[in-house]
C-alpha positions as CSV (number, residue, x, y, z in Angstrom):
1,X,-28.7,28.2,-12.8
2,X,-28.8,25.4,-15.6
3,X,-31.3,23.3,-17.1
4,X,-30.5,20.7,-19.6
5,X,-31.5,17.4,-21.4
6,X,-29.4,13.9,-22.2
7,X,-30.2,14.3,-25.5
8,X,-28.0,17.5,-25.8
9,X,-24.8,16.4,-24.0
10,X,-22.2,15.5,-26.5
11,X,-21.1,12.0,-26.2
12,X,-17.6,11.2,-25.2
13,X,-16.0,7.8,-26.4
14,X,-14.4,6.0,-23.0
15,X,-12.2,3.4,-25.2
16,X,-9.1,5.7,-25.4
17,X,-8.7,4.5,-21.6
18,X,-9.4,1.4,-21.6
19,X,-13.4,1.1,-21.1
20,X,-15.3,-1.5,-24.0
21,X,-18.1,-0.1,-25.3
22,X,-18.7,3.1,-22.9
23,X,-19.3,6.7,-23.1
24,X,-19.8,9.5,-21.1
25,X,-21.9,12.4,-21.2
26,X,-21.2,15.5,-19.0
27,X,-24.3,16.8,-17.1
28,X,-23.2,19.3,-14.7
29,X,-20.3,20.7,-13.7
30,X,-18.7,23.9,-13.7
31,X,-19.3,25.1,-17.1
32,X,-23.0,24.6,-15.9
33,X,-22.1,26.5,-12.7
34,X,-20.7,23.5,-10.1
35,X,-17.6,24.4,-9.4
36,X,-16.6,21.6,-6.6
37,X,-17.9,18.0,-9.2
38,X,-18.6,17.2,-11.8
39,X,-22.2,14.7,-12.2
40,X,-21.5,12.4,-15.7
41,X,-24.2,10.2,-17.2
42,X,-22.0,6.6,-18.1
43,X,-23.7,4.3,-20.9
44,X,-21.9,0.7,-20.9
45,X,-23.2,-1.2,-24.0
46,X,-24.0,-5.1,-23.6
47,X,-20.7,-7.0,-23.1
48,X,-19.0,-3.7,-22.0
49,X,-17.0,-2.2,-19.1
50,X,-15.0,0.0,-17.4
51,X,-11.5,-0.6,-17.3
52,X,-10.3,-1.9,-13.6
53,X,-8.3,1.1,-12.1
54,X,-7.5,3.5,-9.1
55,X,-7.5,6.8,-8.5
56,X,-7.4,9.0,-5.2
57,X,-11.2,10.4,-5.7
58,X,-13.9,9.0,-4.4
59,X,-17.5,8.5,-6.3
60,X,-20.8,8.2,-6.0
61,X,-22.7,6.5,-8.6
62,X,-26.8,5.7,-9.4
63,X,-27.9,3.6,-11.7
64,X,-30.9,4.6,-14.2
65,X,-31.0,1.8,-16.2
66,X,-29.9,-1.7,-17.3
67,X,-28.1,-4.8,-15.0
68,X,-24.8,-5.1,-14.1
69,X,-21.5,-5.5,-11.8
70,X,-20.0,-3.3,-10.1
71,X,-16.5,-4.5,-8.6
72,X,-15.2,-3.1,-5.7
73,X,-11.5,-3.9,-4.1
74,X,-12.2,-7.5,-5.6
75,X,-15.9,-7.8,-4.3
76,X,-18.6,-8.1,-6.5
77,X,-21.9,-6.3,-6.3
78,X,-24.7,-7.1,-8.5
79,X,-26.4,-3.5,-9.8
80,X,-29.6,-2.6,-11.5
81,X,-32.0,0.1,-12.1
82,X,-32.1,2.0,-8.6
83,X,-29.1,0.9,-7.4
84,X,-26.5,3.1,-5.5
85,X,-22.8,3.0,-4.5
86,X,-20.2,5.1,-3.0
87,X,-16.9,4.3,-4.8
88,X,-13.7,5.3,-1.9
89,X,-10.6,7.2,-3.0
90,X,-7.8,4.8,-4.0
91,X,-10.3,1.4,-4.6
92,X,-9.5,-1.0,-7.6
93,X,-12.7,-0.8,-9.4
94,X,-14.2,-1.5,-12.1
95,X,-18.3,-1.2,-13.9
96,X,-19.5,-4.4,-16.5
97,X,-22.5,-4.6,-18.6
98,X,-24.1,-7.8,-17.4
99,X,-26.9,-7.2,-19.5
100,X,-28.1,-6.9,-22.8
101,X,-29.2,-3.1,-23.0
102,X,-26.7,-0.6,-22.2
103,X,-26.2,-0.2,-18.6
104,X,-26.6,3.5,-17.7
105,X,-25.7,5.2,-14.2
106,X,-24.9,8.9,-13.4
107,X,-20.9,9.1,-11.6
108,X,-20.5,12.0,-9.6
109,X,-16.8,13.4,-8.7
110,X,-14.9,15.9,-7.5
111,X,-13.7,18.4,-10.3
112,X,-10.2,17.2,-10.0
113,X,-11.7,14.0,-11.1
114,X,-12.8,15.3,-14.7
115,X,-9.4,15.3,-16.2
C-alpha cells in the first residue's frame, strides 16, 4: 500500500530530452508497489512542450489543470482541465502549453516506459 502527496515527489527536469519548460514527478510505480506502470504527474510551464517523438508504449494521459494541445500522428486536439487521451504505441506525439499557467496532466505507462 502507498499513500503519498505532490508536494513530496521530487521534481525531475524534462529539458535533457528535449521538452521546454517541463518536469515530471513520479507518483506511483513500483518503488510504491506497481510493478506493471508507472503513473507520472507532467507540469508544462506557459510557452512549453514536450518534444515531438515515438516510442513503442502506449499512454494514457488526464489532464488536472491548465489549456493546451495535445498532437497526435499530425492531428491536433485541444486539451483542458478534464480532458483524457489514450496515446498508441509507435505515434509521433507531442504535449504544448497553450496557456499561460502550467499545464498539468498525470501520463501513465508501462514500466518499460520509465527509462
Amino acid at each position: 500500500m502507498f499513500v503519498g502527496n505532490k508536494k513530496d515527489m521530487p521534481k525531475i527536469d524534462m529539458t535533457a530530452g528535449g521538452a521546454k519548460g517541463a518536469v515530471k514527478q513520479v507518483a506511483v510505480g513500483p518503488e510504491q508497489g506497481w510493478e506493471d506502470h508507472v503513473m507520472r504527474i507532467m507540469t508544462v510551464e506557459a510557452g512549453g512542450s514536450t518534444p515531438e517523438h515515438v516510442h513503442d508504449w502506449p499512454h494514457i494521459n488526464y489532464v488536472i489543470s491548465g489549456t493546451g494541445n495535445l498532437m497526435i500522428a499530425g492531428k491536433d486536439h485541444a486539451i483542458e482541465a478534464g480532458a483524457c487521451a489514450y496515446v498508441p504505441s509507435n505515434e509521433l506525439h507531442c504535449f504544448t502549453n497553450t496557456g499561460e499557467e502550467p499545464l498539468e496532466f498525470i501520463c501513465i505507462v508501462p514500466t518499460r516506459g520509465e527509462a
